[in-house]
N, CA, C and O of each residue as an XYZ file, in Angstrom:
256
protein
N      95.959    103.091    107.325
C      95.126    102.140    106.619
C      94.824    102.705    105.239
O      94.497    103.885    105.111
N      94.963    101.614    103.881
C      94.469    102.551    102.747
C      93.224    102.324    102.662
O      92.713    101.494    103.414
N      92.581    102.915    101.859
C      90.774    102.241    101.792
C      90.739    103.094    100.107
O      91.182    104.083     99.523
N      89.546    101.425     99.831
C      89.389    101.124     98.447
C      87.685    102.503     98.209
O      86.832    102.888     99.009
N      87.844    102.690     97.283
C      86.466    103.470     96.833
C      86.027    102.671     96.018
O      86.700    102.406     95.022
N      84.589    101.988     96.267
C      84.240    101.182     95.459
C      82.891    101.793     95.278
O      82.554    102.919     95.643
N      82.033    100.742     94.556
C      80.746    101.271     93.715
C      79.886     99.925     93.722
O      80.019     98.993     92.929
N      78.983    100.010     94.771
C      78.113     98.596     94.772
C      76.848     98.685     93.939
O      75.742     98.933     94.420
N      77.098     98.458     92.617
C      75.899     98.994     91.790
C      74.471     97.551     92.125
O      74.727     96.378     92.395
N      73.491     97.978     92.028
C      72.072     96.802     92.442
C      72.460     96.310     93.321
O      71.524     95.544     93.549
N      73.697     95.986     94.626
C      73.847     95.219     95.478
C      73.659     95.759     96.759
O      74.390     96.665     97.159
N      72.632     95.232     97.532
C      72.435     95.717     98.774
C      72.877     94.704    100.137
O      72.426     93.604    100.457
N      73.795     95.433    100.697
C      74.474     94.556    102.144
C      73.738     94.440    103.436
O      73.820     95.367    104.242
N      73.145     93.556    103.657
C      72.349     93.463    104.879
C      73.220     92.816    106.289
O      74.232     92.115    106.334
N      72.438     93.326    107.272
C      73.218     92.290    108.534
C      74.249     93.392    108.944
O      74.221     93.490    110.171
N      75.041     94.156    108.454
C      76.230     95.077    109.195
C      75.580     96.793    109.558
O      74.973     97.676    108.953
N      76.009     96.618    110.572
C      75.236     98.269    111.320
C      75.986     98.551    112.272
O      76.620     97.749    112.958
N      75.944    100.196    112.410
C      76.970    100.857    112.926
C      76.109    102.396    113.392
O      75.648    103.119    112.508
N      76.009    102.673    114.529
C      75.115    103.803    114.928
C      76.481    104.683    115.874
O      77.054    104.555    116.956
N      76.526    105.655    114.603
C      77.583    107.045    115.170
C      77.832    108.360    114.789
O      77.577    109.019    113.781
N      78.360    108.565    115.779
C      78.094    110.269    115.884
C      79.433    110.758    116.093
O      80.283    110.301    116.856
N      79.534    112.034    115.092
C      80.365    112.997    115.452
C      80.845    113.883    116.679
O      81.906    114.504    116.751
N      79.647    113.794    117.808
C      79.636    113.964    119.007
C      80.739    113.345    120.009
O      81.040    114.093    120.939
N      81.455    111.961    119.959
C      82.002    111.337    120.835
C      83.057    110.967    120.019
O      83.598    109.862    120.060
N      83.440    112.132    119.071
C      84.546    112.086    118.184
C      84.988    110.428    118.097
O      86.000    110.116    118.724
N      84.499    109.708    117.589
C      84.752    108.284    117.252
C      84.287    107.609    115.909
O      84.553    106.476    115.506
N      83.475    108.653    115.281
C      83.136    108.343    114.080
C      83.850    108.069    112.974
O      83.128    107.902    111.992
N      85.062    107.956    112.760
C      85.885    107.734    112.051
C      86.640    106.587    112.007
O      87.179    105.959    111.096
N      86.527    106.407    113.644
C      87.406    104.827    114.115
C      86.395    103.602    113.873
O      86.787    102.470    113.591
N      84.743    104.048    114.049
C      83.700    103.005    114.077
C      83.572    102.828    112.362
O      83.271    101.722    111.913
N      83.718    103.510    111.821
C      83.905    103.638    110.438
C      84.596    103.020    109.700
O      84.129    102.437    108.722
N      85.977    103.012    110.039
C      86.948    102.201    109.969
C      86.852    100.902    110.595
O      87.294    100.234    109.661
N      86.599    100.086    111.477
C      85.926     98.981    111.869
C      85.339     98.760    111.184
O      85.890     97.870    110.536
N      83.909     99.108    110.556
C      83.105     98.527    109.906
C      83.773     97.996    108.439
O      83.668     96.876    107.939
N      84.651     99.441    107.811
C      85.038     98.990    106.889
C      86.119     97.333    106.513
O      86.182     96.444    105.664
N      86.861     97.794    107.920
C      87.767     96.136    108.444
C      86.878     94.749    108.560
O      87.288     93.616    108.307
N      85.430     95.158    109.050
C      84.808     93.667    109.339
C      84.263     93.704    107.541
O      84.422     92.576    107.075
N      83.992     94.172    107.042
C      82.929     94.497    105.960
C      84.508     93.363    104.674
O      84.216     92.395    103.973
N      85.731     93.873    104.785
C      86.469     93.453    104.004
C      86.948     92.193    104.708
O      86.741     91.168    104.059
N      87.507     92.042    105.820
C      88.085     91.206    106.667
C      87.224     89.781    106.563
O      87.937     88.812    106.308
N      86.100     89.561    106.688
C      84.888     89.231    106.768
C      84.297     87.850    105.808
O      83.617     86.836    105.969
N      85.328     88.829    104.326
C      85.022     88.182    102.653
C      83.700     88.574    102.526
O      83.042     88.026    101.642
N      82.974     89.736    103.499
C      81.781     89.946    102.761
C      81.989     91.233    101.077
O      81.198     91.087    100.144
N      82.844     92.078    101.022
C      83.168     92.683    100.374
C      83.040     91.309     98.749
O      82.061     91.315     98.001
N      84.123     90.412     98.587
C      84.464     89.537     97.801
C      83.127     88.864     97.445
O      82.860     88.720     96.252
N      82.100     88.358     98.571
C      80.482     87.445     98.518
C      79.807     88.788     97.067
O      79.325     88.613     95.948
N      80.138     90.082     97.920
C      78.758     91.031     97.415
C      79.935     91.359     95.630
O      79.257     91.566     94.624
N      80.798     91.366     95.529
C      81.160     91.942     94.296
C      81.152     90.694     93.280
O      81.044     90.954     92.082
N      81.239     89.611     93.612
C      80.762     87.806     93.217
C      79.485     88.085     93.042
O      79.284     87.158     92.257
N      78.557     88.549     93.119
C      76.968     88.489     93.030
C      76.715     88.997     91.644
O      77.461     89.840     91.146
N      75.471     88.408     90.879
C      75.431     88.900     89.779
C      74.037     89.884     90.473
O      73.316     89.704     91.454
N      74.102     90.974     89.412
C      72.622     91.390     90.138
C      71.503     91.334     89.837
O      71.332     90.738     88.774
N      70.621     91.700     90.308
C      69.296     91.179     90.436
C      68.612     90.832     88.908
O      69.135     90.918     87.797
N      67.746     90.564     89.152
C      67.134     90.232     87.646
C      66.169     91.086     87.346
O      65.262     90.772     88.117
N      65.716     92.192     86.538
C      65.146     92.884     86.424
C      63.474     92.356     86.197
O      63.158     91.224     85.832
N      62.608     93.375     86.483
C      61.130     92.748     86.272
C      60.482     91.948     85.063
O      59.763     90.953     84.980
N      61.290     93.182     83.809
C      60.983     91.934     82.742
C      61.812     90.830     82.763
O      61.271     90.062     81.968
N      62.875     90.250     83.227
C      63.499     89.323     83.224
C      62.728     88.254     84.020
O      62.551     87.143     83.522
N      62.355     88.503     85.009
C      61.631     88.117     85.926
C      60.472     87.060     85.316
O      60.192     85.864     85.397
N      59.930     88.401     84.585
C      58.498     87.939     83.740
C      58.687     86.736     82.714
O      57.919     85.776     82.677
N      59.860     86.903     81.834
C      60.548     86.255     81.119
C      60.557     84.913     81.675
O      59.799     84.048     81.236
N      61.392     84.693     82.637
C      61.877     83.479     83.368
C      60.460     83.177     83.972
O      60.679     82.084     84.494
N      59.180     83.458     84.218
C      58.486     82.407     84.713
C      58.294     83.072     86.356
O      57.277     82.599     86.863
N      58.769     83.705     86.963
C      58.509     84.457     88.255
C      57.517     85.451     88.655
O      57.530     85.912     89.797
């Protein structure tokens, strides 16, 4: 499998979780899953489509 190194700057991914351990030597395969549902998914494509957040003075600016 190749895998992308990316950089999710202000974007935070909610909803995907993955609890593992180096212990039951599987941490690498659950890892890999996540990364497959995370791309597979189009959540990867939703979160890099996002503009990010609006900062506080922007905020203030706009009326929020």
């Amino acid at each position: 499998m190749k895998y992308e190194i990316m950089t999710l700057t202000k974007k935070i991914v909610v909803g995907k979780s993955i609890i593992t351990t180096n212990k039951n030597g599987k941490s690498m395969r659950d890892i890999g899953v996540m990364w497959q549902k995370f791309i597979g998914e189009g959540i990867y494509l939703d979160v890099s489509r996002k503009p990010p957040p609006l900062t506080r003075r922007e905020m203030n600016r706009n009326g929020f």
